[in-house]
N, C-alpha and C positions, 0 to 999 in steps of 0.2 A: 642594816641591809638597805639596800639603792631601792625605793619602791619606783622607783620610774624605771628601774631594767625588770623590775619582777611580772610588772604587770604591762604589758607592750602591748599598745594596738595592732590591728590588723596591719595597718598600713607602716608600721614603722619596722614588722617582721619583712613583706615587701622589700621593705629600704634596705632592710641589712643582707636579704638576700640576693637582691640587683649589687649591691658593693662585695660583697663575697665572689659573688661570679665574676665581677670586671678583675678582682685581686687576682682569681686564679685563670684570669684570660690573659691579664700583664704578666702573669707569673712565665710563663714561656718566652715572651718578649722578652723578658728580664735577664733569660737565665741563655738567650741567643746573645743577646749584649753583651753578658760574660764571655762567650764564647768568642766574639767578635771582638771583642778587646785587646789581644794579642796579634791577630789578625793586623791590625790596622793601629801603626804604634804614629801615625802624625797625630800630633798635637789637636788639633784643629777636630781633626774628627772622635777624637776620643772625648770631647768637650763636648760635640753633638752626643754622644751616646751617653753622659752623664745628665743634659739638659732634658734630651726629649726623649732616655728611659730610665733612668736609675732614678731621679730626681722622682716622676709623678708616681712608680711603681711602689717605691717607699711609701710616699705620701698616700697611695690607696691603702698599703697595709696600716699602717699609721691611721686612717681616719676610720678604718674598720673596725681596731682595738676601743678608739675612742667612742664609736655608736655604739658596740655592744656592751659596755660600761656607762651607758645613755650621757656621758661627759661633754658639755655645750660645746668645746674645743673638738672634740671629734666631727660635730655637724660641721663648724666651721670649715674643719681640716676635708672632708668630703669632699664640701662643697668646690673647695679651690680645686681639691686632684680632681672631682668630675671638669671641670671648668678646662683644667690641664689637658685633659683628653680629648677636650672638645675641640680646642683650637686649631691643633696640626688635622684634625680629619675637616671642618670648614675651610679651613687653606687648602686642601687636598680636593675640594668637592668644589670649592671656585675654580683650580687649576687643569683640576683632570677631570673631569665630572662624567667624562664621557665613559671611564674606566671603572667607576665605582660599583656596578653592578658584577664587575671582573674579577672580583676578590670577597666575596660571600663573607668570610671570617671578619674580613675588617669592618666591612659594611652591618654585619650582623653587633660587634662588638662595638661601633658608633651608636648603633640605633639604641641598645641598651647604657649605655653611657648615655644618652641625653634622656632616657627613660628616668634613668636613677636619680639625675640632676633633675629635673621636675618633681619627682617625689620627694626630693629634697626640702624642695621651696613648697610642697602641698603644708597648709597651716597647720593642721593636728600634727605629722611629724615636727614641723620644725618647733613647734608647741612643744611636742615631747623632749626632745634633746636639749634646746633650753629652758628649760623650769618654767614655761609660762601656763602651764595647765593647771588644775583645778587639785595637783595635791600637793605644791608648794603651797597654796591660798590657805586650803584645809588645815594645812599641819602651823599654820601660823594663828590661827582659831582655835582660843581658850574656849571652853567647854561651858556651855551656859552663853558663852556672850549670841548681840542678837547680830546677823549677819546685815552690814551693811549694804545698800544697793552699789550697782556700778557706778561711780565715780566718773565724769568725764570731764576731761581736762578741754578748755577753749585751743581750736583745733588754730594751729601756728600758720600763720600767712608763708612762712615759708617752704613747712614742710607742705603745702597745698603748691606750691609753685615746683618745689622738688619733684614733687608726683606728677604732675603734666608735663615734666621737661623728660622725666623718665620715660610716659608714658609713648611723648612724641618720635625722641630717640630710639624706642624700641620699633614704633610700627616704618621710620625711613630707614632704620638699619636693617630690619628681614626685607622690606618690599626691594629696597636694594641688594639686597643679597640673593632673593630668588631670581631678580630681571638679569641679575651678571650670569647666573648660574642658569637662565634659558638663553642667554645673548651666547655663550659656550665660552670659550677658553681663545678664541679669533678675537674677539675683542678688550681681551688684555688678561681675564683672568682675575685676580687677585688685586691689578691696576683698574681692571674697568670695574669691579666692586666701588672701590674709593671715589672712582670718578663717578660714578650712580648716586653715591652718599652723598657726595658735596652738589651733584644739581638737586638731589631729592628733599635735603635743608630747606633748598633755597623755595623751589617751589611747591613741595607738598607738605611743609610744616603748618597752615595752618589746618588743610584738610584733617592730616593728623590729629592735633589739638582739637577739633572739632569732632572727628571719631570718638579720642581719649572721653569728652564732654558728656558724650552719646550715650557711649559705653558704661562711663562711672553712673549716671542716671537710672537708667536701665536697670541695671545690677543693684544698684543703690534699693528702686522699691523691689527687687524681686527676691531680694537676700543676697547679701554681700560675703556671705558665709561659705556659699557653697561654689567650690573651683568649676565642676561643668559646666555651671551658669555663664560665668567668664568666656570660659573657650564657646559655646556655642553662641554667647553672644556677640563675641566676639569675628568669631568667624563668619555669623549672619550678616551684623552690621557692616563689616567692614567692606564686602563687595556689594553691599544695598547702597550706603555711603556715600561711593567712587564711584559709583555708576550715576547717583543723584547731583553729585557735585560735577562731574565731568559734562553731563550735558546744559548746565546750569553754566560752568567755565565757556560753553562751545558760543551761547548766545554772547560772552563780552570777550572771546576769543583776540578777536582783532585790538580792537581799545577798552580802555579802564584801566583799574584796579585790582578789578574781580579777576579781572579776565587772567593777569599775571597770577596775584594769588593761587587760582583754581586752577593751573597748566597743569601743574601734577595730574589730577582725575581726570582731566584731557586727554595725556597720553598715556593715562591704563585703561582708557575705554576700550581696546582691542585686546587688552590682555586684563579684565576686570577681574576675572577668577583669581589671579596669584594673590590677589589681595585676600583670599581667605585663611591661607596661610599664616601671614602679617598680623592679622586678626586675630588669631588663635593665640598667636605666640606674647603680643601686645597685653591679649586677654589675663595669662598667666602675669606677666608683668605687675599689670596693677592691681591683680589678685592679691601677691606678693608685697606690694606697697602700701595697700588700700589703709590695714588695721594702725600700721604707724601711718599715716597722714590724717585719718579720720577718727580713728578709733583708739585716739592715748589714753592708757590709763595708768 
Protein backbone atom coordinates (compact mmCIF):
# COMPACT_ATOMS: atom_id res chain seq x y z
CA UNK A 1 0.00 0.00 0.00
CA UNK A 2 1.14 3.79 -1.05
CA UNK A 3 1.65 5.30 2.71
CA UNK A 4 2.15 8.75 1.30
CA UNK A 5 -1.63 8.61 -0.40
CA UNK A 6 -2.93 6.78 3.04
CA UNK A 7 -1.85 9.39 5.21
CA UNK A 8 -2.22 12.93 3.38
CA UNK A 9 -1.76 16.10 5.04
CA UNK A 10 -4.05 18.88 5.39
CA UNK A 11 -2.57 20.68 2.84
CA UNK A 12 -2.17 18.29 0.16
CA UNK A 13 -6.17 17.36 0.69
CA UNK A 14 -6.36 21.33 -0.14
CA UNK A 15 -4.24 20.62 -3.27
CA UNK A 16 -6.21 17.92 -4.61
CA UNK A 17 -9.36 19.69 -3.99
CA UNK A 18 -8.27 23.20 -5.86
CA UNK A 19 -7.20 20.52 -8.90
CA UNK A 20 -10.53 18.51 -8.81
CA UNK A 21 -12.40 21.84 -9.01
CA UNK A 22 -10.31 23.51 -12.00
CA UNK A 23 -10.68 19.63 -13.73
CA UNK A 24 -14.44 20.06 -13.51
CA UNK A 25 -14.45 23.98 -14.31
CA UNK A 26 -12.26 22.85 -17.86
CA UNK A 27 -14.48 20.01 -18.02
CA UNK A 28 -17.33 22.47 -19.74
CA UNK A 29 -14.59 24.27 -21.70
CA UNK A 30 -13.78 21.05 -22.84
CA UNK A 31 -16.72 19.52 -23.72
CA UNK A 32 -17.80 23.43 -25.65
CA UNK A 33 -14.62 22.58 -27.69
CA UNK A 34 -16.17 19.57 -28.90
CA UNK A 35 -18.88 21.15 -29.68
CA UNK A 36 -17.17 23.90 -31.43
CA UNK A 37 -15.14 21.54 -33.48
CA UNK A 38 -17.43 20.93 -36.32
CA UNK A 39 -18.54 24.32 -36.13
CA UNK A 40 -15.29 25.83 -37.39
CA UNK A 41 -13.57 23.13 -39.76
CA UNK A 42 -10.27 25.80 -40.78
CA UNK A 43 -7.46 24.34 -39.96
CA UNK A 44 -5.87 26.98 -38.20
CA UNK A 45 -8.51 27.31 -35.63
CA UNK A 46 -9.13 23.87 -34.85
CA UNK A 47 -5.29 23.75 -33.90
CA UNK A 48 -6.13 26.76 -31.55
CA UNK A 49 -8.76 24.59 -29.78
CA UNK A 50 -6.50 21.63 -29.48
CA UNK A 51 -3.54 24.03 -28.04
CA UNK A 52 -5.35 26.21 -25.64
CA UNK A 53 -8.29 23.37 -24.66
CA UNK A 54 -7.92 19.84 -25.20
CA UNK A 55 -4.10 19.90 -24.75
CA UNK A 56 -4.21 21.57 -20.80
CA UNK A 57 -7.82 19.93 -20.03
CA UNK A 58 -6.26 16.43 -20.50
CA UNK A 59 -3.26 17.49 -18.78
CA UNK A 60 -5.47 18.68 -15.48
CA UNK A 61 -7.15 15.23 -15.65
CA UNK A 62 -3.85 13.58 -16.00
CA UNK A 63 -2.18 15.43 -13.20
CA UNK A 64 -5.16 14.85 -10.90
CA UNK A 65 -4.90 10.97 -11.33
CA UNK A 66 -1.33 11.25 -10.58
CA UNK A 67 -1.73 13.37 -6.94
CA UNK A 68 -4.23 11.15 -5.94
CA UNK A 69 -1.85 8.15 -6.37
CA UNK A 70 0.76 10.71 -4.54
CA UNK A 71 2.99 9.69 -8.07
CA UNK A 72 6.04 12.48 -8.24
CA UNK A 73 5.09 12.66 -12.15
CA UNK A 74 1.49 13.87 -11.21
CA UNK A 75 2.95 17.08 -9.14
CA UNK A 76 5.19 17.61 -11.96
CA UNK A 77 2.20 17.12 -14.46
CA UNK A 78 0.00 19.76 -12.26
CA UNK A 79 2.40 21.88 -12.08
CA UNK A 80 2.78 22.45 -15.90
CA UNK A 81 -1.38 22.28 -16.50
CA UNK A 82 -1.63 25.03 -13.65
CA UNK A 83 1.12 26.96 -15.44
CA UNK A 84 -0.93 26.18 -18.72
CA UNK A 85 -3.86 27.90 -17.36
CA UNK A 86 -2.02 30.68 -16.13
CA UNK A 87 -0.66 31.91 -19.21
CA UNK A 88 -3.60 32.86 -21.79
CA UNK A 89 -5.43 34.47 -18.46
CA UNK A 90 -1.93 36.85 -17.85
CA UNK A 91 -2.06 37.64 -21.63
CA UNK A 92 -5.75 38.31 -21.12
CA UNK A 93 -5.12 40.61 -17.96
CA UNK A 94 -2.18 42.58 -19.74
CA UNK A 95 -4.46 42.92 -22.91
CA UNK A 96 -7.97 43.47 -21.54
CA UNK A 97 -7.64 44.15 -17.98
CA UNK A 98 -10.18 46.49 -18.13
CA UNK A 99 -12.69 43.54 -18.89
CA UNK A 100 -11.65 41.13 -16.33
CA UNK A 101 -14.09 42.00 -13.66
CA UNK A 102 -16.80 41.45 -16.71
CA UNK A 103 -16.75 37.78 -16.67
CA UNK A 104 -16.85 36.63 -12.77
CA UNK A 105 -16.46 32.64 -13.97
CA UNK A 106 -13.20 33.20 -15.52
CA UNK A 107 -11.89 35.71 -13.16
CA UNK A 108 -13.17 33.33 -10.44
CA UNK A 109 -11.50 30.18 -12.21
CA UNK A 110 -7.81 32.33 -12.61
CA UNK A 111 -7.87 33.18 -9.10
CA UNK A 112 -8.14 29.53 -8.09
CA UNK A 113 -5.79 28.31 -10.77
CA UNK A 114 -2.99 30.44 -9.26
CA UNK A 115 -4.24 29.48 -5.81
CA UNK A 116 -3.60 25.70 -6.61
CA UNK A 117 -0.30 26.51 -8.32
CA UNK A 118 1.06 28.02 -4.95
CA UNK A 119 -0.07 25.31 -3.04
CA UNK A 120 1.80 23.41 -5.36
CA UNK A 121 5.09 24.93 -4.67
CA UNK A 122 4.05 25.14 -0.69
CA UNK A 123 7.14 22.59 0.73
CA UNK A 124 5.20 19.95 2.73
CA UNK A 125 3.04 19.41 -0.37
CA UNK A 126 5.68 19.36 -2.82
CA UNK A 127 7.54 17.18 0.01
CA UNK A 128 4.71 14.91 -0.17
CA UNK A 129 4.28 14.17 -3.80
CA UNK A 130 7.90 13.70 -4.19
CA UNK A 131 9.24 11.29 -1.60
CA UNK A 132 11.28 13.89 0.32
CA UNK A 133 9.40 13.50 3.59
CA UNK A 134 10.27 11.76 6.56
CA UNK A 135 8.63 8.19 5.48
CA UNK A 136 10.94 7.46 2.68
CA UNK A 137 13.82 8.33 5.33
CA UNK A 138 12.05 5.99 8.07
CA UNK A 139 11.23 3.08 5.89
CA UNK A 140 14.99 3.04 4.77
CA UNK A 141 16.05 2.74 8.70
CA UNK A 142 16.93 -0.85 9.95
CA UNK A 143 15.66 -1.23 13.21
CA UNK A 144 18.24 -0.69 16.17
CA UNK A 145 20.44 1.46 13.90
CA UNK A 146 21.33 5.00 15.56
CA UNK A 147 19.90 7.77 13.39
CA UNK A 148 22.38 9.90 11.90
CA UNK A 149 22.18 13.87 12.08
CA UNK A 150 21.37 15.98 8.94
CA UNK A 151 24.19 15.77 6.73
CA UNK A 152 24.82 19.14 4.85
CA UNK A 153 26.48 19.26 1.78
CA UNK A 154 29.05 22.69 1.00
CA UNK A 155 26.34 24.83 -0.61
CA UNK A 156 27.43 25.09 -4.60
CA UNK A 157 28.59 28.74 -5.75
CA UNK A 158 26.42 28.21 -8.52
CA UNK A 159 23.36 27.05 -7.24
CA UNK A 160 23.83 30.48 -4.84
CA UNK A 161 24.04 32.54 -8.20
CA UNK A 162 21.02 30.33 -9.70
CA UNK A 163 18.92 31.62 -6.79
CA UNK A 164 19.73 35.45 -6.93
CA UNK A 165 19.18 35.44 -10.82
CA UNK A 166 15.87 33.57 -10.05
CA UNK A 167 15.21 35.76 -7.25
CA UNK A 168 15.84 39.05 -9.45
CA UNK A 169 13.89 37.86 -12.49
CA UNK A 170 11.10 37.20 -10.46
CA UNK A 171 10.67 40.67 -8.61
CA UNK A 172 11.42 42.74 -12.64
CA UNK A 173 9.10 40.45 -14.13
CA UNK A 174 5.75 41.06 -11.59
CA UNK A 175 6.92 44.83 -10.89
CA UNK A 176 6.70 44.81 -14.76
CA UNK A 177 3.72 43.28 -15.05
CA UNK A 178 1.64 45.15 -12.61
CA UNK A 179 3.11 48.89 -14.18
CA UNK A 180 1.85 47.35 -17.93
CA UNK A 181 -1.25 46.36 -16.21
CA UNK A 182 -1.89 50.07 -14.36
CA UNK A 183 -0.20 51.78 -17.60
CA UNK A 184 -3.72 49.85 -19.24
CA UNK A 185 -3.97 48.30 -22.60
CA UNK A 186 -3.15 52.33 -24.59
CA UNK A 187 0.25 51.55 -23.93
CA UNK A 188 0.71 48.33 -25.90
CA UNK A 189 -0.64 45.79 -23.70
CA UNK A 190 1.29 42.66 -23.98
CA UNK A 191 4.08 44.85 -25.91
CA UNK A 192 4.41 47.42 -23.29
CA UNK A 193 4.84 44.51 -20.59
CA UNK A 194 8.25 43.44 -22.63
CA UNK A 195 9.13 46.87 -23.09
CA UNK A 196 8.79 47.47 -18.95
CA UNK A 197 10.93 44.05 -18.64
CA UNK A 198 13.81 45.12 -20.70
CA UNK A 199 14.05 48.88 -19.03
CA UNK A 200 13.29 47.09 -15.65
CA UNK A 201 16.75 44.67 -16.25
CA UNK A 202 18.44 47.41 -16.99
CA UNK A 203 17.77 49.71 -14.20
CA UNK A 204 16.25 47.89 -11.29
CA UNK A 205 18.41 44.69 -11.20
CA UNK A 206 20.47 45.74 -8.71
CA UNK A 207 17.73 47.21 -6.43
CA UNK A 208 16.27 43.61 -6.97
CA UNK A 209 19.33 41.66 -6.00
CA UNK A 210 19.57 43.90 -3.05
CA UNK A 211 15.90 43.23 -1.94
CA UNK A 212 16.52 39.26 -2.95
CA UNK A 213 19.82 39.91 -0.20
CA UNK A 214 17.34 41.43 2.33
CA UNK A 215 14.91 39.19 2.01
CA UNK A 216 17.10 35.84 2.19
CA UNK A 217 18.65 37.38 5.51
CA UNK A 218 15.62 38.11 7.16
CA UNK A 219 13.89 34.94 6.64
CA UNK A 220 17.28 33.19 6.99
CA UNK A 221 17.38 34.20 11.14
CA UNK A 222 13.59 34.10 11.49
CA UNK A 223 13.07 30.48 10.01
CA UNK A 224 13.30 29.67 6.57
CA UNK A 225 10.72 26.95 7.02
CA UNK A 226 7.86 28.73 7.06
CA UNK A 227 6.05 30.27 3.62
CA UNK A 228 4.06 33.25 5.50
CA UNK A 229 7.21 34.55 6.69
CA UNK A 230 8.40 34.95 2.95
CA UNK A 231 5.17 36.55 1.68
CA UNK A 232 4.93 38.94 4.50
CA UNK A 233 8.39 39.57 4.47
CA UNK A 234 8.39 40.05 1.43
CA UNK A 235 5.72 42.08 0.79
CA UNK A 236 7.03 44.53 3.93
CA UNK A 237 10.39 44.89 2.59
CA UNK A 238 9.94 45.33 -0.79
CA UNK A 239 7.96 48.73 -0.52
CA UNK A 240 10.32 49.76 2.57
CA UNK A 241 13.12 48.88 0.02
CA UNK A 242 12.02 51.16 -2.91
CA UNK A 243 11.04 53.73 -1.11
CA UNK A 244 14.74 53.67 0.83
CA UNK A 245 16.65 53.23 -2.32
CA UNK A 246 14.51 55.59 -4.56
CA UNK A 247 15.21 58.69 -2.36
CA UNK A 248 18.83 57.63 -1.95
CA UNK A 249 18.73 57.37 -6.15
CA UNK A 250 17.11 61.09 -6.09
CA UNK A 251 20.30 62.52 -4.21
CA UNK A 252 22.92 61.06 -7.39
CA UNK A 253 19.88 61.55 -9.76
CA UNK A 254 21.58 63.75 -12.14
CA UNK A 255 25.49 62.21 -12.13
CA UNK A 256 27.28 58.95 -10.80
CA UNK A 257 26.77 55.62 -10.87
CA UNK A 258 24.31 55.38 -8.14
CA UNK A 259 22.41 57.61 -9.64
CA UNK A 260 21.84 55.23 -12.96
CA UNK A 261 21.96 52.05 -10.82
CA UNK A 262 19.05 53.32 -8.35
CA UNK A 263 16.53 54.96 -11.51
CA UNK A 264 14.38 52.08 -10.99
CA UNK A 265 13.23 53.12 -7.09
CA UNK A 266 13.23 56.51 -8.62
CA UNK A 267 10.47 56.10 -10.79
CA UNK A 268 8.38 53.88 -8.27
CA UNK A 269 8.55 56.54 -5.76
CA UNK A 270 4.90 57.53 -6.97
CA UNK A 271 3.83 54.27 -7.33
CA UNK A 272 5.78 52.50 -4.14
CA UNK A 273 2.78 50.37 -3.22
CA UNK A 274 2.87 48.10 -6.45
CA UNK A 275 5.97 46.92 -5.24
CA UNK A 276 4.14 44.85 -2.47
CA UNK A 277 2.86 42.71 -4.81
CA UNK A 278 6.38 41.97 -6.52
CA UNK A 279 7.37 41.30 -2.94
CA UNK A 280 4.99 38.72 -2.17
CA UNK A 281 5.32 36.90 -5.25
CA UNK A 282 9.45 37.11 -5.29
CA UNK A 283 8.82 35.96 -1.66
CA UNK A 284 7.17 32.60 -2.79
CA UNK A 285 10.00 32.32 -5.28
CA UNK A 286 12.76 31.94 -3.02
CA UNK A 287 10.69 30.26 -0.71
CA UNK A 288 10.55 27.71 -3.51
CA UNK A 289 14.49 27.82 -4.20
CA UNK A 290 15.73 28.41 -0.81
CA UNK A 291 16.10 24.48 0.39
CA UNK A 292 17.97 23.47 -3.12
CA UNK A 293 20.42 26.32 -2.92
CA UNK A 294 21.06 26.25 0.81
CA UNK A 295 19.65 23.47 2.16
CA UNK A 296 21.21 20.14 0.00
CA UNK A 297 21.05 17.13 1.56
Amino acid sequence: MNTRSSARPGWVWASLALQLVLVLLSAEGFIDALGAWSKYPAQDTRLQLVIFDFIPDTMAAVSLLGLWRAEPWGWWFAVLADGVFCAPALWFLLNYGGFVFRYPRVLVFDVLDLAALTILLYRPVKNHFLGRNGVRRRATTTPGSVQPGRVRRAVKPQRILAYFAGAVTATCVATAFLLAVCMGQKNGGSRGFILFLYYGFIIGSLAAFLFAVALTLVVRKLGSERLWLWLVAGGVLAPGLSLALGLIGIAFFATGIVGVALRGPVYLLQVWWLTILPGVFTGLICYTMYPWTFDPE
